[in-house]
KEMARPA-551759 format. One record per residue (C-alpha): z negated, x negated, y; residue number from 0. Coordinates in steps of 0.2 Angstrom, whole numbers, plus 2048, in hexadecimal, padded with zeros to 3 digits. Layout:
// residues N
> Z X Y NUM
...
// end
This chain:
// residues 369
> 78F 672 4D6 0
> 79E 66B 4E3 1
> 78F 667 4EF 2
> 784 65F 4E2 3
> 794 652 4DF 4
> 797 64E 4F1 5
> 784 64A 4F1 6
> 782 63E 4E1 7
> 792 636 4EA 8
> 78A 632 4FB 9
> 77A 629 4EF 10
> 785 61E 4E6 11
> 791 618 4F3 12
> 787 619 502 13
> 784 625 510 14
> 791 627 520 15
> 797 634 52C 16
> 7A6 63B 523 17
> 7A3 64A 51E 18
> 7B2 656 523 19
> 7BD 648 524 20
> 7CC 640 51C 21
> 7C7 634 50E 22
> 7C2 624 513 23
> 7BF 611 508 24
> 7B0 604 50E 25
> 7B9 5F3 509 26
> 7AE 5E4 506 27
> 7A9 5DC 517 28
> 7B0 5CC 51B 29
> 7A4 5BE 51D 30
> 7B0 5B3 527 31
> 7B1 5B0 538 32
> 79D 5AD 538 33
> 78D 5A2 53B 34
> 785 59C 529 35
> 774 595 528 36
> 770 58D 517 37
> 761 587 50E 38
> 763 57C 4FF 39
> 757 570 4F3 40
> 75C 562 4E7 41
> 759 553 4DF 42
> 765 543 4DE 43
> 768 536 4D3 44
> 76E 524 4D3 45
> 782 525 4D4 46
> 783 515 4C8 47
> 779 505 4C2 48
> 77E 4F9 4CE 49
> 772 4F9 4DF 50
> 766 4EB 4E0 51
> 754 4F1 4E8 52
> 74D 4E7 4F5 53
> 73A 4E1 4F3 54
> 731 4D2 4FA 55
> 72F 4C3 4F0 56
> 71E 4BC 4EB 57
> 71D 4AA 4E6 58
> 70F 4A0 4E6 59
> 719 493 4E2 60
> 721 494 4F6 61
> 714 4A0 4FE 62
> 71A 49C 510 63
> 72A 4A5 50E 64
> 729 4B5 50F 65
> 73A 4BE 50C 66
> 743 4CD 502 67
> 74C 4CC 4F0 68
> 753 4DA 4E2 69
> 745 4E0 4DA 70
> 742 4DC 4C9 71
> 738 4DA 4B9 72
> 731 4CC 4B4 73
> 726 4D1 4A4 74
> 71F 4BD 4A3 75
> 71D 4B0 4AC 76
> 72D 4A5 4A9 77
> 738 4B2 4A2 78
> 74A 4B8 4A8 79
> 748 4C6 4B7 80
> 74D 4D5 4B3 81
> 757 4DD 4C3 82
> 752 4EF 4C5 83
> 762 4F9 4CA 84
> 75E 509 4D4 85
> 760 513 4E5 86
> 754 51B 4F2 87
> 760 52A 4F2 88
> 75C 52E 4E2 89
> 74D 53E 4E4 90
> 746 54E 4EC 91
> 750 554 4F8 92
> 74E 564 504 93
> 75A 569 511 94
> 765 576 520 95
> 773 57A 524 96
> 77A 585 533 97
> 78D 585 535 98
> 79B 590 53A 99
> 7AB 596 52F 100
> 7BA 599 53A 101
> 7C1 5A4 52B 102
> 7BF 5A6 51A 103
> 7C6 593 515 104
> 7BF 586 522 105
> 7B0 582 52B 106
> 7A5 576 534 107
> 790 574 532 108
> 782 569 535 109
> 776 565 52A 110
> 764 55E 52B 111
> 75C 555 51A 112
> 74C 551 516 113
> 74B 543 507 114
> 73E 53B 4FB 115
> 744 52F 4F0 116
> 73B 52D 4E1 117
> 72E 51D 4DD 118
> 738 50D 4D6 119
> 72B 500 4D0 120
> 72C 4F1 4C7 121
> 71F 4E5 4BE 122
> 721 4D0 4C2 123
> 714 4C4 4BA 124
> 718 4B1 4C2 125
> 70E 4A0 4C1 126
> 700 4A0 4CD 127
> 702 48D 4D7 128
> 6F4 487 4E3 129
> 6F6 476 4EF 130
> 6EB 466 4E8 131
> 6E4 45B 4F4 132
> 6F8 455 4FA 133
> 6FD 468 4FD 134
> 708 467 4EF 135
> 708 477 4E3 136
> 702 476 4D1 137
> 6FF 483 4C6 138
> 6EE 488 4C2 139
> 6F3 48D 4B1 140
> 6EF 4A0 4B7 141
> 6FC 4AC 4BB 142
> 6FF 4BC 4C9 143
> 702 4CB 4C1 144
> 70B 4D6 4D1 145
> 710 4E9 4CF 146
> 71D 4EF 4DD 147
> 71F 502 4E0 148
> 72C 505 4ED 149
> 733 517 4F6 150
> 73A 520 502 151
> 73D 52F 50F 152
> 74B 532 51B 153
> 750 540 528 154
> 764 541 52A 155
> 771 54B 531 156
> 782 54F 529 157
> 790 557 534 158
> 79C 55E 528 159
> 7AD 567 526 160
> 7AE 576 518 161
> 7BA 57A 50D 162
> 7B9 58B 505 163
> 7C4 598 4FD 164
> 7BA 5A8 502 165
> 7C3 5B9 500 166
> 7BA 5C8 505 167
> 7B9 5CE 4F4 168
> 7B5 5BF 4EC 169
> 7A4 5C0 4E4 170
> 7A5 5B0 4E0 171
> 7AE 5A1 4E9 172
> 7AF 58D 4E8 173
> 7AB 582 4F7 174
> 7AE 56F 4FC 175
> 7A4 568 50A 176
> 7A7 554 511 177
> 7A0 54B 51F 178
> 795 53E 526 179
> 780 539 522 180
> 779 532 533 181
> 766 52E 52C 182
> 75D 530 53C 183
> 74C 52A 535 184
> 749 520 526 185
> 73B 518 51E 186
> 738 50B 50F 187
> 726 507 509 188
> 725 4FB 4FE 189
> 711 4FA 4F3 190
> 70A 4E8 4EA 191
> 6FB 4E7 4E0 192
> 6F9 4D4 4DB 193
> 6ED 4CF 4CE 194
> 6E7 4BC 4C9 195
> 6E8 4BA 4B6 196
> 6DF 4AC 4B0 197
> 6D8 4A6 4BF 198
> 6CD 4AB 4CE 199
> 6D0 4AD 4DE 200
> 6CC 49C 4E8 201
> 6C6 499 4FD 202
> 6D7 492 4FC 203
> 6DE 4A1 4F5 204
> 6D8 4AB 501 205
> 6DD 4A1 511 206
> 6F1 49E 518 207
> 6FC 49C 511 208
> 6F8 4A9 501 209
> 6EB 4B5 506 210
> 6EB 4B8 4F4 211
> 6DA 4C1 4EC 212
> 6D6 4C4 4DA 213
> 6DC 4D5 4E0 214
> 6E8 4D6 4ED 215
> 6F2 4E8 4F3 216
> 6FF 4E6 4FF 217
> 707 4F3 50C 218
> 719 4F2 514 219
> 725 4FE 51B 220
> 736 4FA 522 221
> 741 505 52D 222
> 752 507 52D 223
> 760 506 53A 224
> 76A 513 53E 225
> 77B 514 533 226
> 789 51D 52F 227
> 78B 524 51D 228
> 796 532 514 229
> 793 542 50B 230
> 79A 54E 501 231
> 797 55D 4F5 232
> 7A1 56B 4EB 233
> 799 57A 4E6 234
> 79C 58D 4E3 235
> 794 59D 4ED 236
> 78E 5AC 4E4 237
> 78E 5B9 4F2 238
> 785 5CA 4EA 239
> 783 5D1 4FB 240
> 78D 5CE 50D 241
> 77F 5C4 517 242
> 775 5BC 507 243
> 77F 5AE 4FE 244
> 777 5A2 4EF 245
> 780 591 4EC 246
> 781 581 4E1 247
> 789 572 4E3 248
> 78A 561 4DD 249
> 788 552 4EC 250
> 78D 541 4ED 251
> 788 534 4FC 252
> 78D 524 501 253
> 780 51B 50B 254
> 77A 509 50D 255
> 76B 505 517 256
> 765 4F4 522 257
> 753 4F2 527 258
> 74F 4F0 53C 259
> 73E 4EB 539 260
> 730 4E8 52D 261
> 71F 4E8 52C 262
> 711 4E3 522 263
> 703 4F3 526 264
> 6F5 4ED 51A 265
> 6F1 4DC 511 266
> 6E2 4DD 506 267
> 6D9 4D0 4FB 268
> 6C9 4D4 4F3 269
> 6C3 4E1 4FF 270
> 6CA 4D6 50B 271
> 6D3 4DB 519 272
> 6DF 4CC 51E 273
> 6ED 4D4 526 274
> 6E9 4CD 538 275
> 6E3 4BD 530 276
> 6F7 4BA 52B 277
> 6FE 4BE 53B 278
> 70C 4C3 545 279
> 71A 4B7 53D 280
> 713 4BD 52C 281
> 710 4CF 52F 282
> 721 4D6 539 283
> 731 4D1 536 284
> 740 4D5 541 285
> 751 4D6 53A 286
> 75F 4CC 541 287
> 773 4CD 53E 288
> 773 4B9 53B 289
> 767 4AA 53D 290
> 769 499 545 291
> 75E 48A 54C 292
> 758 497 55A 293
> 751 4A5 54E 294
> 73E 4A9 54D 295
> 742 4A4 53A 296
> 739 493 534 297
> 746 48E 526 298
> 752 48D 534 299
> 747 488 544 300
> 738 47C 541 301
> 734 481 553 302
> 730 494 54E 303
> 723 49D 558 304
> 714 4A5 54A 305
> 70F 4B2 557 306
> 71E 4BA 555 307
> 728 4C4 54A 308
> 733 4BA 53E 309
> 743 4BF 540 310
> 74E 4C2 52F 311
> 760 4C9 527 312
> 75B 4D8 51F 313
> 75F 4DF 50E 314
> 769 4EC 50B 315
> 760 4FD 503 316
> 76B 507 4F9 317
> 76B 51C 4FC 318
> 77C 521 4F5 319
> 779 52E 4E6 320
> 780 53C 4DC 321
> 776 54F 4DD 322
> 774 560 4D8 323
> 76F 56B 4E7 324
> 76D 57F 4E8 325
> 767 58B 4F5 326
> 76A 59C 500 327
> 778 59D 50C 328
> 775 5A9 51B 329
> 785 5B0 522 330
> 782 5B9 534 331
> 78F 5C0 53E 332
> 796 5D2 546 333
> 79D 5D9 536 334
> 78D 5D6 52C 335
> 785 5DE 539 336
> 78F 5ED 53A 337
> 78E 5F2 529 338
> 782 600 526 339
> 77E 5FA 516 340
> 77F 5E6 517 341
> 776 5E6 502 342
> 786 5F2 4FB 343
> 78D 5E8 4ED 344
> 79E 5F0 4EC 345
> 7A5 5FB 4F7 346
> 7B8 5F9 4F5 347
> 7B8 60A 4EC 348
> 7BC 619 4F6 349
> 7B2 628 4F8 350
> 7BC 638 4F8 351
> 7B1 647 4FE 352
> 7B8 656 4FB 353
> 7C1 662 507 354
> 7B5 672 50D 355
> 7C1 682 50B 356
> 7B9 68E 519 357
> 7BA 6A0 513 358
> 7C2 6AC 51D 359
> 7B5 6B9 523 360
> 7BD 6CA 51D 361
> 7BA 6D8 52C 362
> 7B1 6E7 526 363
> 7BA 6FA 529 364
> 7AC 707 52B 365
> 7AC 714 51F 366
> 7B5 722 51E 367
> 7C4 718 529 368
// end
C-alpha cells in the first residue's frame, strides 16, 4: 500500500530521481533573466476628433491647380463642407516582438508592425464650370458628383523599455512598455470616381486643363518620409506554464506623417486613359520644406518647367491612435530549458517520499543447535 502512495505521488507532481533521498521541493522556475519573442494582433482607433484628412481638391472652377485640402462632405453643390475628422492609425494591426528582461522588473525589445488602416471616404458634389470663348469659367448649369476613398499601410519599428513586476510565482503580472514608432515604409492611396450630373462630357472636357469624362476614376499614392513618433502600452501576462505566456494591453501612439512624393498612377475618363496626356507637372508632385520665386510651383514662379515634377509643401497625415492588442509571449532561456517538465502548473509543493526501512536478515541456526 506504502508503494502504491509513492506511486500516485510521482504521477501528480511529476517524475525525478529521488527516490532514497531526503525530501526535496521544485519551486516555480523563474522566467527572468531571458530572451522573449512575442506575437500580438489588434485593432486601433482614432484617439480624438480633431485630425484633418488630407485629399486633393477637385474644382472645376480652378482646374489648373492641383493641390491637397481636409477632406470633407459636401452633400450639394453650394452647401457648407463638412470636415471629416479621422486618423490613418486607426485599423488592423499585426505585429513581433523579441526583447530581453534583465530581471524580473525591466527590459528592453524591438518590435516590427504591420498596419492597415481602415477606408475613410467622403462624398463632394460641386458646380461643374467650363471656359466660353474668353477662357473664362461659367457654369454649365450641371454639376460633378466625386466620391473619395482614401487608405493606408505602414511597416515600422519600435525599440522600447519594459516595465514589469514579474515574481516567479506570479501567475499573473502587469507590464508597461514605452518607446519610439520609426515607420520605415508607408503608403497613402487616395481613390476618386467623378461623375457629371446634368451635363455630358465635352472635347473640351476631355483635353487640359480637366481631363474630365462623364466617368472619371482617379489613382494616387503618396509616400511618407521617415519620422520619429512615440509609443506606448500597458497590459497584464497570464503566464499558465514557464516558457508560454498570453497577454493584453491597451496602446496609444503619437505620430504625424509628411508626404516625400506624390503621384498620379491612373487618370481615366470614359475608357480613356489620359494619365500621360496630363503630364509630368500634373502627374508627380515633389514636396518641398518652403516655396519661393525658384520653386517648380506656377502660383510662385510663372517661369515653371511642365516636364517636371511640381514641387509642393505637403500636408500632414494623422497616425496617432488609441488600441487594444493581445497575443502569445515566448520566454526562452537556460532555466526554462532545464526543467524536466517546462508545462508543470505548480510545483512549489514538496514531494516527501517516504523512507525504505531495510529489514535486517535474521541468520538461520540449523536444527538441533
Amino acid at each position: 500500500m506504502r508503494s502504491f502512495f509513492v506511486f500516485i505521488a510521482l504521477i501528480v507532481y511529476g517524475w525525478h530521481p529521488i527516490y532514497g533521498q531526503a525530501p526535496v521541493s521544485a519551486p516555480s522556475v523563474p522566467n527572468f533573466p531571458g530572451f522573449t519573442f512575442r506575437w500580438a494582433i489588434g485593432y486601433a482607433g482614432q484617439p480624438g476628433n480633431s485630425e484633418n484628412i488630407p485629399a486633393p481638391v477637385i474644382n472645376s472652377l480652378n482646374p489648373w491647380v492641383d493641390a491637397f485640402g481636409p477632406l470633407s462632405n459636401i452633400s450639394t453643390a453650394g452647401s457648407t463642407p463638412q470636415i471629416i475628422h479621422n486618423s490613418y492609425g486607426q485599423g488592423l494591426n499585426v505585429g513581433f516582438r523579441f526583447g530581453y528582461m534583465f530581471n524580473a522588473y525591466v527590459g528592453v525589445d524591438l518590435g516590427v508592425s504591420y498596419s492597415q488602416s481602415t477606408t475613410i471616404s467622403a462624398y463632394q458634389q460641386t458646380t461643374f464650370y467650363q471656359p466660353d470663348s474668353a477662357n473664362n469659367p461659367v457654369a454649365t448649369g450641371g454639376y460633378l458628383d466625386n466620391t473619395v476613398t482614401t487608405k493606408s499601410m505602414s511597416i515600422a519599428l519600435s525599440p522600447s523599455v519594459t516595465l514589469a513586476y514579474s515574481k516567479p510565482k506570479f501567475k499573473i503580472y502587469p507590464y508597461a512598455r514605452v518607446g519610439l514608432t520609426l515607420p520605415v515604409f508607408t503608403q497613402v492611396t487616395h481613390s476618386m470616381t467623378m461623375v457629371l450630373d446634368g451635363v455630358g462630357a465635352s472635347n473640351t472636357s476631355y483635353n487640359y486643363p480637366y481631363f474630365i469624362g462623364n466617368l472619371t476614376t482617379v489613382e494616387m499614392q503618396t509616400n511618407m518620409l521617415f519620422t520619429v513618433g512615440f509609443t506606448g502600452a500597458v497590459g497584464v501576462v497570464w503566464r499558465p506554464y514557464n516558457f508560454i505566456n498570453f497577454f493584453a494591453e491597451l496602446s496609444g501612439q503619437y505620430l504625424n506623417l509628411k508626404g516625400r512624393y506624390t503621384q498620379i498612377t491612373e487618370w481615366n475618363a470614359d475608357g480613356y486613359d489620359l494619365t500621360t496626356y496630363r503630364g509630368p507637372y500634373r502627374l508627380e508632385y515633389d514636396y518641398v520644406k518652403s516655396l519661393n520665386l525658384h520653386s517648380n510651383n506656377a502660383q510662385y514662379n510663372p517661369n515653371y518647367n511642365a516636364n517636371a515634377p511640381k514641387q509642393d509643401i505637403s500636408p500632414v497625415f494623422p497616425y496617432s491612435n488609441i488600441g487594444f492588442n493581445v497575443g502569445v509571449q515566448l520566454v526562452l532561456n537556460k532555466k526554462v530549458f532545464k526543467d524536466q517538465d517546462g508545462f508543470d502548473q505548480d510545483r512549489s509543493k514538496k514531494v516527501k517520499v517516504p523512507k525504505v526501512k531495510k529489514k535486517k536478515i535474521e541468520e538461520v541456526k540449523p536444527a538441533g543447535n
